[in-house]
N, C-alpha and C positions, 0 to 999 in steps of 0.2 A: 868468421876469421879465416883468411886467406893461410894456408897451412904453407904455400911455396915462401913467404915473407919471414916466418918462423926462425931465428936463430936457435939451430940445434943448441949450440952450447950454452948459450944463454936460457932457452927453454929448461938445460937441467939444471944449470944452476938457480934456477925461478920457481922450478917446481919439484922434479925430480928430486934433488938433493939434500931440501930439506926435509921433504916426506921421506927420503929412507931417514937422513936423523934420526928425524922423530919417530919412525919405526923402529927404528935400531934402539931408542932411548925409552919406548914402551916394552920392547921384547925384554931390556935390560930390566924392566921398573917387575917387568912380569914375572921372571923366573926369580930374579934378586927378591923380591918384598914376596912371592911361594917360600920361600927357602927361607928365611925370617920366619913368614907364618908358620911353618912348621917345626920352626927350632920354639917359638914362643909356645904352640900347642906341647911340646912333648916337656918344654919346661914346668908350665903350667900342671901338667900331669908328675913330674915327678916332686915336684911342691906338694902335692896332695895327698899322692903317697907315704910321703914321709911320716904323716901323722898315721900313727896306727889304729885310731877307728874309723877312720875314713875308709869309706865304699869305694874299692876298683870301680864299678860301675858306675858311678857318680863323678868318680876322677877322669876317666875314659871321656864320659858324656862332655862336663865342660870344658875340658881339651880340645874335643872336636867343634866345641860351640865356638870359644876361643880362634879354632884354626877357621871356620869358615867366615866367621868376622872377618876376622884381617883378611883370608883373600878376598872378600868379596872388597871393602877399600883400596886393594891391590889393582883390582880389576877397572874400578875406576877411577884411578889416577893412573894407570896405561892408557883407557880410554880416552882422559883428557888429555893426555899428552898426543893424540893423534888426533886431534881437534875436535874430538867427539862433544855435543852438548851434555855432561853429565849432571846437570841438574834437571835436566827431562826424565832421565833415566831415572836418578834416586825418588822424586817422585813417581814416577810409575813405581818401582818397587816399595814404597811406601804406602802408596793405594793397593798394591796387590797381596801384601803382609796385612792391610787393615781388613782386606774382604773376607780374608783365607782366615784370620783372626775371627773375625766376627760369625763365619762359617762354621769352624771348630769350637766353637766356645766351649763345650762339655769337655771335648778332648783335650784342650788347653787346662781349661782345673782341674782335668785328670793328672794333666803332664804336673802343671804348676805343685800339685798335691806330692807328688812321684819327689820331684827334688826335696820339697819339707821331711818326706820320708827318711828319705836315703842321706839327708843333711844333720837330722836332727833324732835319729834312730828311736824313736818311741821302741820299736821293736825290733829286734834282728830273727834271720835264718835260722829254726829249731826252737823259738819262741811258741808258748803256747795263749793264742792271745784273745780278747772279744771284742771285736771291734762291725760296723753296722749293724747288729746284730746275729751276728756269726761268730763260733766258736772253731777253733780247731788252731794246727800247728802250723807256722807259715814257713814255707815250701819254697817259695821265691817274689821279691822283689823285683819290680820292673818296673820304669819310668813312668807309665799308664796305670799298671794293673797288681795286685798281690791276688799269689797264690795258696789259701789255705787248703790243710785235709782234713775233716772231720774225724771226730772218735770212729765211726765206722765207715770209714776210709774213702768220703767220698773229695773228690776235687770241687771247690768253690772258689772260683775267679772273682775278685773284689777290686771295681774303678778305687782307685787312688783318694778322689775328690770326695768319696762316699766316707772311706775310712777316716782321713783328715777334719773331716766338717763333724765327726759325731768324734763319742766318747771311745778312748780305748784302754781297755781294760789287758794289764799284761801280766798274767799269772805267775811266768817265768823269768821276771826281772827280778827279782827279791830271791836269795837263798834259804829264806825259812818262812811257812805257812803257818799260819791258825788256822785250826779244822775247828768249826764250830758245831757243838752236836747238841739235841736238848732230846733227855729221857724223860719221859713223862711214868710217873709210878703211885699208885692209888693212892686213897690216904687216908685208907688205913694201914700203908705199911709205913715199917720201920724205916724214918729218912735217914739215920747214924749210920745202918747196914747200908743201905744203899751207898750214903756217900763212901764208908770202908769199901765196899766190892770196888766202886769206880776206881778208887786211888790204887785200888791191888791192883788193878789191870792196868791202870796207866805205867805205876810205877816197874810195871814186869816186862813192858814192850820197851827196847833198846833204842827203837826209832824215835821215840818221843825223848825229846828235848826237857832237859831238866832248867834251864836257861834261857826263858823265860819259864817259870815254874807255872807248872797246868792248874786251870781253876775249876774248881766241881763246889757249885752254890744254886740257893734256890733263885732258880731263876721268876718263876710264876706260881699261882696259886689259878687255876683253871677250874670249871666248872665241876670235871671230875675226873682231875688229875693234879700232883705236884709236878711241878716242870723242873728237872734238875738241867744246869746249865753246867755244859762240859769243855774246856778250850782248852786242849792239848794244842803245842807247839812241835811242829815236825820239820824239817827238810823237805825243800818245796818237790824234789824226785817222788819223797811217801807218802803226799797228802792223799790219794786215791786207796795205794793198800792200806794205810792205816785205818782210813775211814771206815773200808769195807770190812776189816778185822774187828775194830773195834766195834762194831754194830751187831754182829754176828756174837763175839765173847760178851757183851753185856748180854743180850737177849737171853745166852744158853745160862749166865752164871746167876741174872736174878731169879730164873726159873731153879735154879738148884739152892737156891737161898728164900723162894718162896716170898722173894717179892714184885706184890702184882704189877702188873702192867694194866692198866684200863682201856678198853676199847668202848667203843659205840653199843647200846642196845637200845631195845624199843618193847615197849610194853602194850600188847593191844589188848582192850578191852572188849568183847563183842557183848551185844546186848541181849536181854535173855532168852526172847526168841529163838535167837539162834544157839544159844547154849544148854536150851532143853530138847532142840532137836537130836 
């Protein structure tokens, strides 16, 4: 193309003029539809809010998910307003979200597990709870990961995906426990005494719950033992000292009341040989 032939003014109005437009109508499309997306994100987050068991972290998270949707549609429909092919593009971003998927697969059912957490709260913060088979108090929630402490105070990080896929058991969701205890007492003693000592000691501790009323029955007849069956009702704070209390005042009070407890023995015979040695 011979550039001397060229109509300057005509070349801008050919070319020039409608590329800035359409620049000028993407710059518009780009900061106006930012500015949307970010009223829609912070709306979306205070919708979320409002409900009061709803997780800040969870409301934050889909906020954010929220705002980078829309600008990522933002971004291409500026693109296509500058003549850009944007259906090359959405596929490439389509193939590169299936690879990066298909890469992360564990981290994604960590993630995917993280939202059912924090959506559906099986457990909150200060909960004392069992879940993969790990006991202890959870310390924090995160999108991936919980964090519990063990009774001696260790930290165990637990994937998301682990927790969610098994059972979980949550101690501290319920305001009152049954402690379940079984005394075993010879038999030859007195089961009346026994059952009286038990109800003395339930009925004298303040922490036991009269509401549901505590049950002391014969639970078994063992080889050589009665099994007395004990379910005092406590507040779920006392089921630790109660237990350890009450274990402690039966042992000392059947002992002062002289009814036995049965343990293990063993009788050996030696032959006479060796018994005239």
């Amino acid at each position: 193309m011979d550039l001397t032939t060229i109509d300057p003014a005509q070349f801008f109005q050919t070319h020039v003029q409608p590329f800035g437009i359409n620049l000028l109508i993407a710059v518009l499309i780009f900061f106006v539809g930012r500015a949307v997306a970010r009223g829609v994100s912070q709306l979306s987050i205070r919708l979320l809010n409002r409900n009061k068991n709803a997780d800040p972290m969870l409301a934050h998270f889909i906020g954010n998910t929220v705002y980078g949707l829309a600008l990522t549609i933002v971004v291409i429909a500026a693109l296509s307003e500058l003549g850009v092919q944007t259906s090359s593009l959405v596929a490439v971003i389509g193939a590169a979200g299936l690879a990066i998927g298909l890469a992360l697969q564990g981290s994604l059912a960590n993630f995917a597990a993280g939202i059912m957490l924090l959506a559906f709260k099986p457990f909150r913060q200060g909960h004392f709870i069992e879940a993969a088979g790990t006991s202890g108090i959870v310390e924090n929630i995160s999108i991936f990961s919980t964090t519990l402490r063990t009774g001696d105070n260790r930290e165990v990080i637990l994937p998301n995906g682990s927790i969610y896929s098994g059972n979980i058991i949550n101690y501290s969701a319920k305001d009152t426990r049954r402690i379940d205890l079984i005394y075993g007492i010879a038999y030859d003693a007195d089961i009346r005494l026994a059952k009286q000592i038990l109800e003395g000691l339930l009925a004298a501790d303040d922490r036991i719950l009269t509401d549901p009323e505590p049950v002391i029955a014969v639970g078994a007849l063992n080889d050589s033992s009665v099994d007395l069956f004990v379910r005092p009702w406590v507040a779920t704070a006392d089921y630790w000292p109660v237990l350890f209390d009450l274990n402690e005042k039966v042992k000392l009070a059947f002992d002062e009341q002289g009814v036995g407890i049965p343990f293990p023995t063993m009788d050996l015979k030696l032959p006479p040989e060796l018994t005239e040695k």
